[in-house]
N, C-alpha and C positions, 0 to 999 in steps of 0.2 A: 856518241860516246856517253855513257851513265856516269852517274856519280861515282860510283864506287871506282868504275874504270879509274876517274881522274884523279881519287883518293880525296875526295870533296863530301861535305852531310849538311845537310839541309837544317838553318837555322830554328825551324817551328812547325809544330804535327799538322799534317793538311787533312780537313774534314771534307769528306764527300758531302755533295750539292745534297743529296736525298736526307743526308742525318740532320743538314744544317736546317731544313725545311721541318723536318717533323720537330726537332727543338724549338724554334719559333712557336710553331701549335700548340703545343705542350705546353708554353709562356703563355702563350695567349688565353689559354683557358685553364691555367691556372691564377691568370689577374681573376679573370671572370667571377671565379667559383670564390676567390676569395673577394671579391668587390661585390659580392651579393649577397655574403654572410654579414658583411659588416652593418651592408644601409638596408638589410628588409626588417621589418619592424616585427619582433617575436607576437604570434598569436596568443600566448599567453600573458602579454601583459595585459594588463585589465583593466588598466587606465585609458587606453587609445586603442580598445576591442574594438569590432565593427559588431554592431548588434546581427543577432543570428533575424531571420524572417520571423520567425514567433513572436521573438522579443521589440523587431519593430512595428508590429502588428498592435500589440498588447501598445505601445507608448502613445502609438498613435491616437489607440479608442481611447486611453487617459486623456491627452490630449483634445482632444475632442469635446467628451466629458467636462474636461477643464472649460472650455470655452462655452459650452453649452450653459453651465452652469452661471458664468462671469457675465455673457447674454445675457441669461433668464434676469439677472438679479441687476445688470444695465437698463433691462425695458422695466421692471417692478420700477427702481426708481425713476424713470423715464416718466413710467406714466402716475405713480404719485406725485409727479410736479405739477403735468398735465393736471391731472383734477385739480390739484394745488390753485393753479392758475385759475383753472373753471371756474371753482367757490371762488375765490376771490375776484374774477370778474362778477361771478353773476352777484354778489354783494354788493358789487360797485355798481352794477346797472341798478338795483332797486333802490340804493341810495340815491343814486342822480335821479330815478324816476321821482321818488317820495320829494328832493328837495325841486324838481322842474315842475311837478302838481302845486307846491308850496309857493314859488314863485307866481304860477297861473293864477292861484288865489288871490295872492295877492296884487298882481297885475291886474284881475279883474275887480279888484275892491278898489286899487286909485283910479282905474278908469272909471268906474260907477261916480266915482267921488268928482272927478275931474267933470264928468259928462253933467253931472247933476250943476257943477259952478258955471259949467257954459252955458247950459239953456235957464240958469237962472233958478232951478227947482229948489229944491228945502236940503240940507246937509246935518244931519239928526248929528247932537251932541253923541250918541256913542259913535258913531261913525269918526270924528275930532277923537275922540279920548283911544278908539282905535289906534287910531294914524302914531299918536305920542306915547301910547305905554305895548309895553310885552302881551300879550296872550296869557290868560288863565285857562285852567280844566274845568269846563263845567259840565253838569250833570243832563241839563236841555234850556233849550231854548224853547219858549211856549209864545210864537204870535197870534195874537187875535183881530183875525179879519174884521175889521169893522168901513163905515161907508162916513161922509161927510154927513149922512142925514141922521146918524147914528148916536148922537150924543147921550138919550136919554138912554140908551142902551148898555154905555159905556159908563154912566153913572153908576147904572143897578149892577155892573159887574164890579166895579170897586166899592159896592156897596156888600159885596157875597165875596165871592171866592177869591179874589183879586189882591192881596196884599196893598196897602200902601204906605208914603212916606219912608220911616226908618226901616219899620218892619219890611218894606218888600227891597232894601236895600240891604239889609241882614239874613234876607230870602238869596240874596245873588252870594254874599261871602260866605256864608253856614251850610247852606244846602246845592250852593253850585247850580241857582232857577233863577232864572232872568226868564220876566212876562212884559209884551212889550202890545201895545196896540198898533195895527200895522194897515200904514196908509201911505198912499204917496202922493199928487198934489193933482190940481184940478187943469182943463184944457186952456186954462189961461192964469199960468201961473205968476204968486203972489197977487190975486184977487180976493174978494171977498170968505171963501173957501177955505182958502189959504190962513190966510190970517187967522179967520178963526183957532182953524186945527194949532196954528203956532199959540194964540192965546192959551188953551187948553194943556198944550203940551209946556209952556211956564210956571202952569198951576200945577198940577199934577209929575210932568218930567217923565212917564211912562211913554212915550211914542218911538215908533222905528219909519223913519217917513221913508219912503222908498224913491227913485227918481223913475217913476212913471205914472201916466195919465191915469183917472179914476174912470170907474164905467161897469157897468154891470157882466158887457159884454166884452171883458177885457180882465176876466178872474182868471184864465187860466196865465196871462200875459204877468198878469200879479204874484201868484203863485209862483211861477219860476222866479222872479225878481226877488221875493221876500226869501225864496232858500238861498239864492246866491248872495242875498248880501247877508243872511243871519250866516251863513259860514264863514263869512268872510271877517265879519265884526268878533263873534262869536267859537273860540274852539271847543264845540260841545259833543257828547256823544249822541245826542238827541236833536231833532228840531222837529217841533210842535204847530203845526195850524190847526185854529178851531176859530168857530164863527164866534161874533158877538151876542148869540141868543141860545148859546148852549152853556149849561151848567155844569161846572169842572172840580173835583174832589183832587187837587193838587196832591197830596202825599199818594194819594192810590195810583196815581198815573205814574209816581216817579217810583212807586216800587213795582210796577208794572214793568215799566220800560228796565229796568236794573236789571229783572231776572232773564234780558236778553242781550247785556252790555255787552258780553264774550263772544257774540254772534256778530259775523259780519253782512253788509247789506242787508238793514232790517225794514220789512213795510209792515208797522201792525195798522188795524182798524177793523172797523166793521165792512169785510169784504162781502160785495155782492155784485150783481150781473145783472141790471136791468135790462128793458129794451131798444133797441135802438127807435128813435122816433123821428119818419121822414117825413110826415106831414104838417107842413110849414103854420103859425099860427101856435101852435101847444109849446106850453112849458118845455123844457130842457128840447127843443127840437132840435136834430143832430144833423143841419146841411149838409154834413159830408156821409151822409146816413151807408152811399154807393160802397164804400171801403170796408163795409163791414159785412158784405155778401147780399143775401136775399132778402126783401124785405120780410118782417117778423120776428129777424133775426136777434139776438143780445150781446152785450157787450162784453167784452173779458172782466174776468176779476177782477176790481177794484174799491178801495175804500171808500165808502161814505164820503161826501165831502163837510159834514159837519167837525169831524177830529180826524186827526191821521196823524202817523209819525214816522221818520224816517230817520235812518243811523247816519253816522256822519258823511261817511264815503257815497252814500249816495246823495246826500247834498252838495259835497263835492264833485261829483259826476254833472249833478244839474247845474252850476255854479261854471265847470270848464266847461260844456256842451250849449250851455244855454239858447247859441245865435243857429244852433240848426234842432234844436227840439221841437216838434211842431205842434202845435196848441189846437184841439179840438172848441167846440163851445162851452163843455163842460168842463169846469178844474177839475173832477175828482176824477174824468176819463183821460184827459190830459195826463196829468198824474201818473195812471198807470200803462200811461202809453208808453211813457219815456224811462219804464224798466223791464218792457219785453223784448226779450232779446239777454235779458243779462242776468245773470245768476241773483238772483234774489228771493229771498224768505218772505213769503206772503203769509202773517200771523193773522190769524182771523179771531177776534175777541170781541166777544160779545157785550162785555162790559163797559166798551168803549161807545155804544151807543141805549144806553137806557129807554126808557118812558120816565114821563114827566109822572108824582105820587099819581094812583098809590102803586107804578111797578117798582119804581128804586125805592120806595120807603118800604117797600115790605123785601127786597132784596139787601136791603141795609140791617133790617129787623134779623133777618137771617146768617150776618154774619159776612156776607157776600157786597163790598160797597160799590156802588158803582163807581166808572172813573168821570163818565160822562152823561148828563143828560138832555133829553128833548125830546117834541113832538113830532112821530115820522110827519102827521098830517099836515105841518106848517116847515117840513125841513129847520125845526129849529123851536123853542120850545115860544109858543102861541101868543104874541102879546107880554113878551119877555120883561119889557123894564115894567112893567105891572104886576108880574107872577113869578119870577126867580127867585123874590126874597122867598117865598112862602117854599121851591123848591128846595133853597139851600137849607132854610131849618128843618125841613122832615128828610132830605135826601144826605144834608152836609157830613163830612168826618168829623166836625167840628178841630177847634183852631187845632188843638193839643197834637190832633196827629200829624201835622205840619212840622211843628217843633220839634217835636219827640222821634220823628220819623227820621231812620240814619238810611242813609244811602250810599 
């Protein structure tokens, strides 16, 4: 029986299964379409664009650029530190070098000093007055080899060219020349020897004793000794050895030496190259002749051994080196043994080894003064404390260019 039969209506419109389904769809993707307008984020805002490929390309090489730049200018300063540091280590090394040479010096000036109160030898008043005051600048130091047998010799040079008393005390404060006679003591020290040289050196006051043995065969052994302690006593730009029979125009030497003060490592003198001589018996015979090649052979360049001079830093070389520098028979080969191998200016001046009147007195007439003289044929001028006076007055600068002489 239907409804209507039983005169009955059905409370609410009934939807087909098919309409109620595609309705749901329709909801559904109408959330959708509106739930994707809402949260997708407009391409034309400009604020939260995504860059296009061009434009991340382009940021990137900026980028880059950027960086390459902020590098370059990281490693500039980088390595301006670097050098930074360099210079100022390598400043620090040559300071410690200059003050570790200054200690050696000194080390080896109280060891000389020390060595000299052990074995009892002589301890020269400037060596004391060293120890107790500062260092001065002086312009050279001039020592004169001389011997125990040598006194008459040692007269007639402070009887000529030699300064004494006040005058050679106003020699060392005015002109910055300290001249000192240079000896050290005999194979039985404070003996008769001894004593003398101390009597003489109370009189006078001019001595630089050295702490080793005397001996003819024992100059080159002297030689090193006399530079390492005039360095050591003495801060000069010069140091002077000349024999006691050679005649010396003091001012011409110190404007001699002056015109190479700005030069370092300096050896002037009368350079030459004798022969080497292996047959035993003659003069200057050179035992160790073999080192020098084949017989006939000569010797390297070196100074005369009547005068020579040497700049400071190389008497500070011989001064720290001293115990391994090896000593030939001859000092003036000795000498120039002990700076081959090392950068040094070999000045050859002729002036520094004259002839005895009439070559320096008519080299003087000229205009041209010598600094030093003597005779080759006696190494030294012939009978010296009998004939120097007579050189000083025809060869001398006379006093005035002493004084007057600025350096």
């Amino acid at each position: 029986m239907t409804w209507k039969s039983r005169g009955e209506f059905p409370s609410r419109t009934v939807i087909s299964q098919k309409w109620a389904l595609f309705l749901c769809l329709g909801s559904f993707c109408t959330g959708m379409l509106f739930t994707t307008r809402i949260w997708t984020i407009p391409e034309h805002n400009k604020g939260l664009a995504r860059p296009t490929a061009a434009e991340a390309e382009k940021l990137n090489v900026l980028s880059e650029g950027c960086n390459s730049r902020i590098l370059q200018e990281m490693e500039m300063k980088r390595d301006k530190d670097i050098y930074s540091e360099v210079f100022k280590s390598h400043n620090s090394i040559q300071t410690l070098d200059k003050t570790i040479s200054n200690l050696e010096m000194e080390l080896a000036a109280a060891r000389a000093t020390q060595e000299s109160l052990r074995s009892g030898g002589p301890v020269s008043d400037d060596m004391r007055m060293s120890e107790s005051s500062g260092k001065r600048k002086y312009l050279m130091v001039i020592g004169i080899n001389t011997a125990f047998s040598s006194r008459k010799r040692r007269d007639s040079v402070r009887a000529t060219w030699m300064p004494q008393g006040e005058k050679r005390k106003k020699l060392e404060e005015e002109k910055g020349i300290i001249v000192r006679f240079v000896i050290g003591h005999s194979a039985t020290s404070g003996g008769i020897l001894d004593r003398a040289i101390e009597a003489e050196d109370r009189k006078h006051g001019d001595f630089l004793r050295l702490n080793h043995v005397e001996g003819y065969l024992e100059l080159s052994a002297k030689t090193k000794t006399y530079f390492a302690t005039a360095v050591n006593l003495w801060d000069a730009d010069f140091y002077v050895k000349v024999d006691d029979d050679v005649h010396v125009n003091i001012a011409t030497l110190g404007e001699t030496l002056v015109r190479h003060r700005s030069k370092p490592r300096i050896y002037i003198g009368c350079m030459k190259s004798g022969p080497v001589l292996s047959q035993k018996g003659v003069r200057y015979h050179e035992p160790e002749y073999w080192k020098f090649g084949e017989a006939g052979n000569k010797y390297f360049r070196h100074a005369t051994g009547q005068l020579y001079a040497i700049s400071n830093d190389l008497a500070t070389y011989i001064s720290i080196n001293q115990n391994v520098l090896h000593k030939y028979a001859n000092e003036d080969v000795s000498l120039g043994s002990w700076f081959i191998g090392l950068d040094v200016e070999h000045i050859d001046d002729r002036r520094l080894c004259c002839g005895t009147p009439p070559d320096c007195e008519w080299k003087a007439q000229a205009g041209n003064i010598c600094v030093a003289s003597f005779d080759w044929s006696c190494s030294g001028i012939c009978r010296s404390a009998e004939r120097i006076k007579e050189v000083h007055r025809r060869c001398g600068e006379g006093e005035n260019a002493l004084w007057s002489a600025s350096f």
